[in-house]
KOLVOLO-222495 format. One line per 8 residues: for each residue x, y, z of C-alpha. Coordinates in Angstrom, 1 decimal, padded with zeros to 4 digits, always signed. Example, Ala and Ser with C-alpha at 12.3 -4.5 7.8 and 13.67 -1.06 7.14 Angstrom:
+012.3,-004.5,+007.8  +013.7,-001.1,+007.1
***
This chain:
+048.1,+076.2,+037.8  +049.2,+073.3,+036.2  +047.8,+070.3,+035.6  +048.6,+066.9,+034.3  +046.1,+064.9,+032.5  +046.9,+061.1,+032.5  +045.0,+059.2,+029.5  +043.2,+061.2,+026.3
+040.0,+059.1,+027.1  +036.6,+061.0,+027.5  +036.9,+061.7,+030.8  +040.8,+062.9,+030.3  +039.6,+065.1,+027.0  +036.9,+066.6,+029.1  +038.7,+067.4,+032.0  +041.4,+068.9,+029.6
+038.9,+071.0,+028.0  +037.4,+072.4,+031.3  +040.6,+073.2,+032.9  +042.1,+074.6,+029.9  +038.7,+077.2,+029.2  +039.4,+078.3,+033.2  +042.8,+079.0,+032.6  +045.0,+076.2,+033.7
+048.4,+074.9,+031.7  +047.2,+071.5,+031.1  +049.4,+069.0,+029.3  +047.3,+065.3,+028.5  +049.8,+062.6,+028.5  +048.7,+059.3,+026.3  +051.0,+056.3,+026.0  +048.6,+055.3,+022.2
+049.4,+057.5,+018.4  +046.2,+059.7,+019.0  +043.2,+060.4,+021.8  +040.4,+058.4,+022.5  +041.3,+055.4,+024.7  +038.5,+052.7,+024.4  +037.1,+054.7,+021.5  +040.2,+054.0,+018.9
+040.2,+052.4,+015.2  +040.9,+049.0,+014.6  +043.0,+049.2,+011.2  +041.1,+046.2,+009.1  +042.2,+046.1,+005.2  +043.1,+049.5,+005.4  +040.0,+050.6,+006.6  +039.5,+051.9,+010.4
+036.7,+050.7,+012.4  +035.5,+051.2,+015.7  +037.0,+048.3,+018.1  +035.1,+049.9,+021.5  +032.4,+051.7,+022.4  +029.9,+052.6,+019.0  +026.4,+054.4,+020.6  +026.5,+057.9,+020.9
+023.8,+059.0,+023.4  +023.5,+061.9,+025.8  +024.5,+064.1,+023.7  +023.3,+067.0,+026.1  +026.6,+066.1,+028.2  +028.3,+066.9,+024.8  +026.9,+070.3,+023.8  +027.2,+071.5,+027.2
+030.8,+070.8,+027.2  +031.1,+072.6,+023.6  +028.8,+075.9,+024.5  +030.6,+076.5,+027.9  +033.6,+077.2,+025.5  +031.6,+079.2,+023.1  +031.4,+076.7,+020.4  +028.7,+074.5,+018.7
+028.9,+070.8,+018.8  +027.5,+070.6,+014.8  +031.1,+072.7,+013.8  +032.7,+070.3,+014.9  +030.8,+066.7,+014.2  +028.1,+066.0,+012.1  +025.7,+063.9,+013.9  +022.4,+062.3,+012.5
+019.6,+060.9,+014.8  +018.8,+057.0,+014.3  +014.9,+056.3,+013.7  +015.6,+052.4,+014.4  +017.6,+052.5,+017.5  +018.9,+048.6,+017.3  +017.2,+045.0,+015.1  +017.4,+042.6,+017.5
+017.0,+038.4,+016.4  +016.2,+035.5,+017.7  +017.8,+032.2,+016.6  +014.4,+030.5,+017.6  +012.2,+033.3,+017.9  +011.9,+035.9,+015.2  +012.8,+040.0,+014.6  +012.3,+043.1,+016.6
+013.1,+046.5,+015.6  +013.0,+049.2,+018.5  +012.4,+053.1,+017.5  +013.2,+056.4,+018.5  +009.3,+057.0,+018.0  +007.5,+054.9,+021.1  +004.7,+054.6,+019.2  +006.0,+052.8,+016.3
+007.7,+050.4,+019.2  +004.9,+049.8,+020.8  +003.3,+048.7,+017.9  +006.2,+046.5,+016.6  +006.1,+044.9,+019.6  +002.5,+044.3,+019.7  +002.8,+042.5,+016.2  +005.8,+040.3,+018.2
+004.9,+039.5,+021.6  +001.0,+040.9,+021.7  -000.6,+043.3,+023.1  +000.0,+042.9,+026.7  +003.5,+043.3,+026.2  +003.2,+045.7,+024.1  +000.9,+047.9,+027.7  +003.8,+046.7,+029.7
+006.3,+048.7,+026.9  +004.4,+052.2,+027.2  +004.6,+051.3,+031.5  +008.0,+050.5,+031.3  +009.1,+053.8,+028.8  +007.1,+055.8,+031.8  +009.2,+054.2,+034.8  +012.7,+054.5,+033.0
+011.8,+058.0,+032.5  +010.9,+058.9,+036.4  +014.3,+056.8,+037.1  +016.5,+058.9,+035.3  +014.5,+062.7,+035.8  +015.3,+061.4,+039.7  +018.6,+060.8,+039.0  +020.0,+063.2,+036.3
+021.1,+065.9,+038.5  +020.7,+064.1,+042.0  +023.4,+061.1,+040.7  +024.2,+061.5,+036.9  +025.8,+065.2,+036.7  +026.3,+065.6,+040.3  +029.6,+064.9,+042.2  +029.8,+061.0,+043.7
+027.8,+060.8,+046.6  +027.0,+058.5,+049.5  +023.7,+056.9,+049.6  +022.3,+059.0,+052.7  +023.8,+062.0,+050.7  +021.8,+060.6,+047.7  +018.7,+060.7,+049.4  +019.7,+064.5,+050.7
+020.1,+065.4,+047.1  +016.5,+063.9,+046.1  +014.6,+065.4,+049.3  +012.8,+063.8,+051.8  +009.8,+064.7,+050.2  +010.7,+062.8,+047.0  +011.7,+060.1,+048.8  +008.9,+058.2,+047.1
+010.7,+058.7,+043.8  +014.1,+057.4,+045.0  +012.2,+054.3,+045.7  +011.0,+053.8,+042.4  +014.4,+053.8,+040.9  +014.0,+050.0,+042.1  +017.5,+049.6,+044.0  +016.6,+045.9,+045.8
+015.1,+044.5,+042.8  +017.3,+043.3,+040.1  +016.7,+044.0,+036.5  +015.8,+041.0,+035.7  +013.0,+041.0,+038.7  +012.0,+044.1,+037.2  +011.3,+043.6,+033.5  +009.2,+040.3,+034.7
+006.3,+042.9,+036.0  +006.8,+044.4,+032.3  +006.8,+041.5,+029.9  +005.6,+038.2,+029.6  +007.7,+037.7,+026.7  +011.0,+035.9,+027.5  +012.5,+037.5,+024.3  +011.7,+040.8,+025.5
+013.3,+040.5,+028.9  +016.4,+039.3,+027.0  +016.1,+042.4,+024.5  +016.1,+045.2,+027.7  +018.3,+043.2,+029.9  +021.1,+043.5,+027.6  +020.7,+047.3,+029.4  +022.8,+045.9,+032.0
+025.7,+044.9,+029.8  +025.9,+048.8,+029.1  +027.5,+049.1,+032.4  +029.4,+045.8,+032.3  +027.0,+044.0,+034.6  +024.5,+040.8,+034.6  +020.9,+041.7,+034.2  +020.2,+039.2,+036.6
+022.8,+040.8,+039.5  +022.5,+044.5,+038.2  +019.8,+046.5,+040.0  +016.8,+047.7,+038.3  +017.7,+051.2,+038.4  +019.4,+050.6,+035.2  +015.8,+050.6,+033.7  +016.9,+054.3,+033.0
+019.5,+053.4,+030.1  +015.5,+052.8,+027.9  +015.1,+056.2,+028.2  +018.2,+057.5,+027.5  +018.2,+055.5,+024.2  +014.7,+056.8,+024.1  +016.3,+060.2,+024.2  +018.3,+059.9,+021.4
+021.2,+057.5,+019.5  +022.8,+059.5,+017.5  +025.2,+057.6,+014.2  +028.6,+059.9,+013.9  +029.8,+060.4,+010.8  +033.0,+059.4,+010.9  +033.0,+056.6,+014.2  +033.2,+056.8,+017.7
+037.1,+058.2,+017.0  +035.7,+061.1,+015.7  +034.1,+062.4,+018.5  +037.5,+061.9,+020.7  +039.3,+063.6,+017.8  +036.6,+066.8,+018.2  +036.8,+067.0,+021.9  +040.9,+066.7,+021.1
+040.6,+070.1,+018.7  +038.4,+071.5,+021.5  +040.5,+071.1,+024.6  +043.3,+072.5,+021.8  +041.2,+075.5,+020.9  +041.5,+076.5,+024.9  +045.3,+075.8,+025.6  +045.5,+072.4,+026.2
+048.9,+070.6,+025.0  +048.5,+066.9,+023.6  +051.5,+064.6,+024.0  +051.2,+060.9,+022.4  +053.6,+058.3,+023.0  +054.5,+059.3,+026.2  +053.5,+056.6,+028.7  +053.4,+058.0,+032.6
+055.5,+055.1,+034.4  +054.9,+057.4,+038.3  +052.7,+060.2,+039.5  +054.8,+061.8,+042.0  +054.1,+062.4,+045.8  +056.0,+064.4,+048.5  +054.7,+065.8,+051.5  +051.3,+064.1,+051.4
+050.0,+065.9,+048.1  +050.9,+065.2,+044.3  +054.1,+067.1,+042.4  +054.2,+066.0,+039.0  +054.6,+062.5,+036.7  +057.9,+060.9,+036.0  +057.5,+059.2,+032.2  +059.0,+055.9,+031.1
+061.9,+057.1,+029.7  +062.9,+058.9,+032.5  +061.1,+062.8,+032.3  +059.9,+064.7,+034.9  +056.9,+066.4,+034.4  +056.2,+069.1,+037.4  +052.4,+069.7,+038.2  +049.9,+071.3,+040.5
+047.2,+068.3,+040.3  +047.1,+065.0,+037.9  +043.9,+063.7,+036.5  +044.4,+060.2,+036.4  +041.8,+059.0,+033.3  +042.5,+055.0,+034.0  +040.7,+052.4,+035.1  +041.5,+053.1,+039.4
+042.5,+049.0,+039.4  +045.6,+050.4,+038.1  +046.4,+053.1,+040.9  +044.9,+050.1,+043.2  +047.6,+047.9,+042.3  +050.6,+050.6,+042.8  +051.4,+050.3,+038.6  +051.7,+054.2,+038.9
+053.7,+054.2,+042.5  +053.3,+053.0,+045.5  +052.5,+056.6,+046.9  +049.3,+057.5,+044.5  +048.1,+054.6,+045.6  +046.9,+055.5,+048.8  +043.0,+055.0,+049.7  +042.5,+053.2,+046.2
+041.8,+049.3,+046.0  +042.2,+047.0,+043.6  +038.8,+045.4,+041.6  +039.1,+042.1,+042.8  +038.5,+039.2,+040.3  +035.2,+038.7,+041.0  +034.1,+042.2,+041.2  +035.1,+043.1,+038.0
+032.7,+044.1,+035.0  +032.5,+042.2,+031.2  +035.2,+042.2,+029.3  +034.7,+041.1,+025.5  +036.1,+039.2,+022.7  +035.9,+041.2,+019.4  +036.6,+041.0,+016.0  +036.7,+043.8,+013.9
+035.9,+042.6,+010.0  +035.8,+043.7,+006.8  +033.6,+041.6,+004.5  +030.5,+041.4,+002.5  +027.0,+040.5,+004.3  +024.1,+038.8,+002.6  +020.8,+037.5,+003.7  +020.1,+039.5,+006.5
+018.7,+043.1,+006.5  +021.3,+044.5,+008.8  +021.0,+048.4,+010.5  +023.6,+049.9,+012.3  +023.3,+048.2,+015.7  +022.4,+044.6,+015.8  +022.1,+042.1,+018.6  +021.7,+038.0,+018.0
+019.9,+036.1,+020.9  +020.5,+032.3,+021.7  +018.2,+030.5,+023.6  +019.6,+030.7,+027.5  +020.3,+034.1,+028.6  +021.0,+033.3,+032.4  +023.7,+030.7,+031.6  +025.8,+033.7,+029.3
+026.1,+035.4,+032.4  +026.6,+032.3,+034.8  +029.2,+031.8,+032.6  +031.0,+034.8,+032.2  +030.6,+035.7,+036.3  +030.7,+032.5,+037.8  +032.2,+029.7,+035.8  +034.8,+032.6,+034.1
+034.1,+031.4,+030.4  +032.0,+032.3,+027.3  +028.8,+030.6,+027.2  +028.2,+027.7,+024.3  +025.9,+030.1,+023.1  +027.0,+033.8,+023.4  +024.9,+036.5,+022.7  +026.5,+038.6,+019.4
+026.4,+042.4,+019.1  +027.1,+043.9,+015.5  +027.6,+047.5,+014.7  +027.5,+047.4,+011.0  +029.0,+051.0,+010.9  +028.6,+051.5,+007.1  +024.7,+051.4,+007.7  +023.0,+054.8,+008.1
+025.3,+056.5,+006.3  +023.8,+056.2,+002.7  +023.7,+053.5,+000.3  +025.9,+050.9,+000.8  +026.4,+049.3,-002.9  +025.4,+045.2,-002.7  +027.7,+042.7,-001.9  +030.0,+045.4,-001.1
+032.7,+045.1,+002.1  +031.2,+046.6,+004.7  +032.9,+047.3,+008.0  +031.4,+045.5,+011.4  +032.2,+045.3,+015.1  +031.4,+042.2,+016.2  +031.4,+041.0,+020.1  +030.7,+038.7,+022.8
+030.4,+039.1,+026.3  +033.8,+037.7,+028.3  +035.1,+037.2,+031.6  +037.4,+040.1,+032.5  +040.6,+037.1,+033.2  +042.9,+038.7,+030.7  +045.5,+039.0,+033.2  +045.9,+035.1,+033.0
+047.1,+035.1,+029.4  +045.9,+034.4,+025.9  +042.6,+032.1,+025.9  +044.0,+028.7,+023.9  +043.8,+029.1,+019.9  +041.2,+026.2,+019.7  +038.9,+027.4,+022.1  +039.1,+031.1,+020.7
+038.3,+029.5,+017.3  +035.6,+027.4,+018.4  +034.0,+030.5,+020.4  +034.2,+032.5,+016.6  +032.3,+029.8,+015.3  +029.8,+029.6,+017.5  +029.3,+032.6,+016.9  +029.3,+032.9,+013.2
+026.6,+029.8,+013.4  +024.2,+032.0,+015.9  +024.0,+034.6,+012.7  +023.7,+032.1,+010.0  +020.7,+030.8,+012.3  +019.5,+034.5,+012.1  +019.9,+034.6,+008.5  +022.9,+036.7,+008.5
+025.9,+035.6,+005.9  +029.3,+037.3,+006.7  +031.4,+036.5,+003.3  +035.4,+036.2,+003.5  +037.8,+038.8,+004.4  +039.7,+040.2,+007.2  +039.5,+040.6,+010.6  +041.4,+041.4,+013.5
+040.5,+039.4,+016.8  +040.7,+040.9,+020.2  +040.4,+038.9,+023.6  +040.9,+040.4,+027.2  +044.3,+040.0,+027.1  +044.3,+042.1,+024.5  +042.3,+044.8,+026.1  +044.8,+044.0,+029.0
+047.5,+045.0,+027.4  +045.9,+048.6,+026.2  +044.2,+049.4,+029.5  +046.6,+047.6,+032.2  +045.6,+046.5,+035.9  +042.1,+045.6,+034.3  +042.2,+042.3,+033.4  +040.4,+043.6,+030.4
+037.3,+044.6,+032.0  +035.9,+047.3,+030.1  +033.4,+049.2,+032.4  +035.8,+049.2,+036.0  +034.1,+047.6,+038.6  +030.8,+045.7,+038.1  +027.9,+047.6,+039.6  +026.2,+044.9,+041.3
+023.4,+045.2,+044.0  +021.8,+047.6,+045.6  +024.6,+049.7,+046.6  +027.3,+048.5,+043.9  +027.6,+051.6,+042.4  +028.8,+053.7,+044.9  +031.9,+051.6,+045.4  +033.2,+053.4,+042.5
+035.7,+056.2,+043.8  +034.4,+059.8,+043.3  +036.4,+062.7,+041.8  +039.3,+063.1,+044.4  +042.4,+060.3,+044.7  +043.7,+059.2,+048.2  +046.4,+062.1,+048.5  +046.0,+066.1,+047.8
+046.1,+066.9,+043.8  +044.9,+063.7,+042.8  +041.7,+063.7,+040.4  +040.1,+060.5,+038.7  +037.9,+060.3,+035.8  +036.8,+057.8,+033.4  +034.3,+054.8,+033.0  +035.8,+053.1,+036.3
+035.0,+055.9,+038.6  +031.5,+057.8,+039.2  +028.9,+058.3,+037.7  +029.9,+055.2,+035.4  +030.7,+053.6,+032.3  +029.8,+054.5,+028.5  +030.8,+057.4,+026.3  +029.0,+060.4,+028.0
+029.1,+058.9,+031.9  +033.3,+059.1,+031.3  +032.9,+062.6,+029.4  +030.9,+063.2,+032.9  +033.5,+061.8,+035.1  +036.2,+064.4,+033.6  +034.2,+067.4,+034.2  +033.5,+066.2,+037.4
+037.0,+066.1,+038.2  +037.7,+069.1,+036.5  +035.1,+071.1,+038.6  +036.2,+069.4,+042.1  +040.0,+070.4,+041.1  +039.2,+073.7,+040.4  +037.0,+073.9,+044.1  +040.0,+072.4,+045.6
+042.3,+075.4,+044.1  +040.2,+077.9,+045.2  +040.2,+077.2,+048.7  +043.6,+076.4,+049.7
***
């Protein structure tokens, strides 16, 4: 059988790897110089940084993917578990370290909010827990299903359970019964911005994202890149054929059911099945023919998830006592998202995330240049051009001032400044939203397509289609796919 893969993201590396261990001839098609999609290096005075996604978790998805091909995740990335998960600041308002050990956070947070809030942690660790053990096989690793089909998949008898998961209640709502603490309903509903979404529009389901960092965040040696580059060798170790720089301008349909993938410069490419691994507002919007489109929408405007405005730095730090992920907090967390949702702008006062990814690694010598991801949260408009140079500037400096506030010094030295235009360009029919379609209210999330395309031999994985966003939900996606191709081939 072969089988084109569209797009060496995670959910196109994963799907390679699966289909290549049964026995398909799989050829990955990627229109970028090497895999990873989102995950890719930023070159920054010759040093490459992470420019997308930078927290490993779920690393079960992972080594499953590595043992079904008889093969040990540790050969082939060396991983080290974080004991401080994030530092969080507040520019009025103090510091907050979370922990892999709940203990130690609960006590941390005791010493920051008091001891009620510090109750309302250990209740809220408990419900995030029973939120995702109900929805790890029944949603997570399980094929996209309908919500009647959801509650099939849980039991009647659990229905209970499927209630707590807190579907009507938005996160925000939810974190209220938790903490009296403002600062601490800011701190876990950034959650929602995992997925792309508001905390005050996303459901409270997404609770389950505390225990998953609960779990386990793991720092890769190496950057996010490196974990595309091992799944890469993987999918090679079992047949699979890479191709870079070749940019898929058609999948091909006749007859009702796919037939290959015509390139840009003209090649013809014959196949059984293609995996698309794009965001699905692409198919939606005909960019890969008008025929593959079929039974796939466009994300309309308003529907779609964050984007981001980045800039990828090389400098020295001083003044504040940075770990690997940081967050900065302003003072009005419900106007960042107005903004971004509503009002399609960045707030005056944007929350900043760092990811200084030189920490964890061993000593860093002082007053070194270190390398840093820094972002804001973004309406996903890049579609309508370039934001204007002053208003980018003045949205850096805001920024920059948030940190000083904080205590944090960044020092001179380059950077290299990405706005949803940019992530336009490198992810097309997006606008630059970076997480597909926003999964907002009760039922959001299951208007993300499933595994199967609108027309025979059509597969979709990635962070736009189920079960979601992030690094291991989009290594997910692609063995979903995988798995519902190779059903599909067995019963025709």
């Amino acid at each position: 059988m072969r089988v084109v893969v569209i797009g060496a993201g995670m959910g196109g590396l994963a799907a390679a790897t699966d289909l290549a261990r049964r026995g398909a001839e799989v050829t990955v098609l990627d229109r970028a110089a090497s895999a990873g999609g989102k995950a890719r290096h930023v070159m920054v005075d010759g040093a490459g940084i992470d420019g997308g996604p930078t927290v490993f978790t779920m690393r079960w998805i992972f080594s499953g993917l590595f043992e079904d091909c008889g093969r040990r995740i540790e050969d082939f990335l060396e991983l080290h578990a974080a004991e401080t998960l994030a530092r969080h600041a507040w520019r009025k308002g103090g510091r907050l370290d979370l922990f892999a050990d709940v203990d130690r956070s609960a006590e941390a947070i005791g010493e920051f909010a008091g001891a009620a809030d510090a109750r309302g942690y250990r209740d809220f660790v408990v419900r995030s827990a029973d939120i995702f053990a109900t929805l790890e096989r029944s949603f997570i690793a399980g094929q996209r299903p309908s919500p009647l089909e959801l509650v099939r998949r849980v039991g009647l008898s659990r229905i209970d359970a499927l209630w707590r998961t807190m579907p009507w209640a938005t996160l925000w709502q939810a974190l209220g019964t938790y903490f009296s603490d403002p600062r601490l309903r800011q701190l876990f509903g950034r959650y929602a911005t995992y997925c792309g979404c508001s905390p005050f529009l996303a459901p409270a389901t997404l609770m389950l994202v505390a225990h998953v960092e609960q779990d386990g965040v793991w720092l890769v040696k190496g950057g996010m890149k490196r974990v595309a580059e091992a799944i890469r060798d993987l999918a090679e170790s079992q047949g699979a054929r890479f191709r870079f720089g070749a940019e898929a301008a058609e999948i091909i349909v006749e007859g009702g059911r796919v037939i290959g993938v015509r390139l840009m410069d003209g090649e013809r490419i014959e196949a059984d099945a293609v995996v698309f691994n794009g965001d699905v507002a692409a198919l939606g919007q005909g960019l890969l023919g008008e025929r593959a489109r079929r039974g796939l929408r466009d994300t309309p405007r308003a529907a779609r998830s964050l984007s981001a405005i980045t800039w990828c730095v090389k400098a020295p730090t001083r003044g504040f006592p940075l770990m690997h992920h940081n967050v900065f907090f302003a003072e009005d967390y419900a106007d960042e998202f107005d903004a971004v949702f509503r009002r399609r702008q960045v707030t005056a006062a944007p929350t900043v995330y760092l990811c200084a990814q030189d920490r964890g690694h061993g000593d860093l010598p002082e007053g070194a240049a270190e390398r840093m991801l820094l972002l804001v949260n973004a309406p996903a408009d890049g579609d309508r051009g370039e934001p204007d140079p002053v208003v980018l500037r003045d949205i850096e400096r805001r920024s920059l001032d948030l940190m000083r506030d904080c205590g944090l010094e960044i020092g001179q030295g380059e950077r290299v400044t990405t706005t949803p235009a940019g992530f336009h360009q490198l992810f097309p029919g997006t606008g630059g939203a970076l997480y597909g379609r926003a999964s907002h209210g009760a039922t959001g999330t299951f208007a993300r397509p499933g595994a199967t395309g609108g027309v025979k031999g059509l597969y979709l994985a990635g962070g736009s289609v189920h079960p979601g966003p992030g690094i291991p939900m989009a290594a997910m996606s692609g063995r979903l796919a995988a798995a519902k191709l190779l059903e599909d081939s067995a019963t025709r």
